[in-house]
C-alpha positions in Angstrom: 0.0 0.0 0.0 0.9 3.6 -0.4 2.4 5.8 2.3 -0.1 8.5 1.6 -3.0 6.1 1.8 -1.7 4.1 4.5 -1.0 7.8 6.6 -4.6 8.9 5.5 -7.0 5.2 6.2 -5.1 4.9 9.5 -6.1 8.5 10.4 -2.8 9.6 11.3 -3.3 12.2 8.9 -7.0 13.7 8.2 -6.7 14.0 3.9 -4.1 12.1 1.5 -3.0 15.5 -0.3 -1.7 16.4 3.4 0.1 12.7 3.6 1.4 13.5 0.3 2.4 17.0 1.1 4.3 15.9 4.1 6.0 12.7 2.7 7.2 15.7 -0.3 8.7 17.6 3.0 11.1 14.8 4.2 8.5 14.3 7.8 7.9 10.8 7.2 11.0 7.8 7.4 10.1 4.1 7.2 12.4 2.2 9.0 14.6 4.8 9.1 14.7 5.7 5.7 13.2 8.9 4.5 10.2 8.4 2.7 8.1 9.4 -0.4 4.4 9.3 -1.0 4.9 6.6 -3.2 6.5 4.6 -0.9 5.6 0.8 -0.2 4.2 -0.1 3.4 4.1 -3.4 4.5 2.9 -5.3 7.9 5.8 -4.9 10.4 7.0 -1.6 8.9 8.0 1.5 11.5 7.2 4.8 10.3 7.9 7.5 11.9 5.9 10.9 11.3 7.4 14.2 12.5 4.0 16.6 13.4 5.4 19.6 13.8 8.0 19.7 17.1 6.6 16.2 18.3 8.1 12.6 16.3 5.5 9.7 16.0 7.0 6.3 15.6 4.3 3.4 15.1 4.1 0.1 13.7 2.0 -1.2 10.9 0.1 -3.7 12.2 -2.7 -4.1 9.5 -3.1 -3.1 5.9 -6.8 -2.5 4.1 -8.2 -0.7 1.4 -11.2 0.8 3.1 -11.8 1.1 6.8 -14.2 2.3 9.1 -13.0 5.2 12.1 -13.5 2.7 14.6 -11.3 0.0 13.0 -8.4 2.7 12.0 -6.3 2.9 15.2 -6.1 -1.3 14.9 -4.2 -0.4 11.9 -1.2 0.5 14.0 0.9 0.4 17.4 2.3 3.4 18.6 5.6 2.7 19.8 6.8 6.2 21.0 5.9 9.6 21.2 8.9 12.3 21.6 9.7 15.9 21.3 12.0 16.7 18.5 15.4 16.9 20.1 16.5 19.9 18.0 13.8 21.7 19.9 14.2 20.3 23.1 18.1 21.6 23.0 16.8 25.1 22.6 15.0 24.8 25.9 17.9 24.7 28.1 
């Protein structure tokens, strides 16, 4: 599946042209790897997802075409939530 349509049927991000845009900006790195909108997600995969100052990292835990709001957060696991460290540097 595609990274925008994985980012926008898991409802980590509201519309696809956003997932798109963002992917574009260098935000989003599966497995580590920067990522394009294009990009192939597969079960098992960890994306990370930088929303502004705070980085996302999850785990694809499901893949499907359609899906209902209920069903979306079974599509991932989040695995941690963090402040970007540039940012937090600036602090002190």
């Amino acid at each position: 599946m595609r990274l925008d349509k994985f980012l926008k049927l898991s409802r980590l991000i509201k519309r696809r042209t956003v997932a798109k845009d963002v992917s574009e900006q260098g935000r989003v790195w599966i497995n580590g790897r920067e990522a394009k909108p294009s990009s192939a997600v597969k079960v098992g995969d960890e994306l990370t997802v930088q929303f502004g100052q705070k980085l996302v990292t999850i785990r694809v835990e499901l893949l499907s075409e359609s899906t209902r709001k209920e069903d979306a957060a079974k599509m991932y696991t989040l695995l941690k939530e963090e402040m970007n460290k540039q940012e937090t540097d600036s602090l002190f």
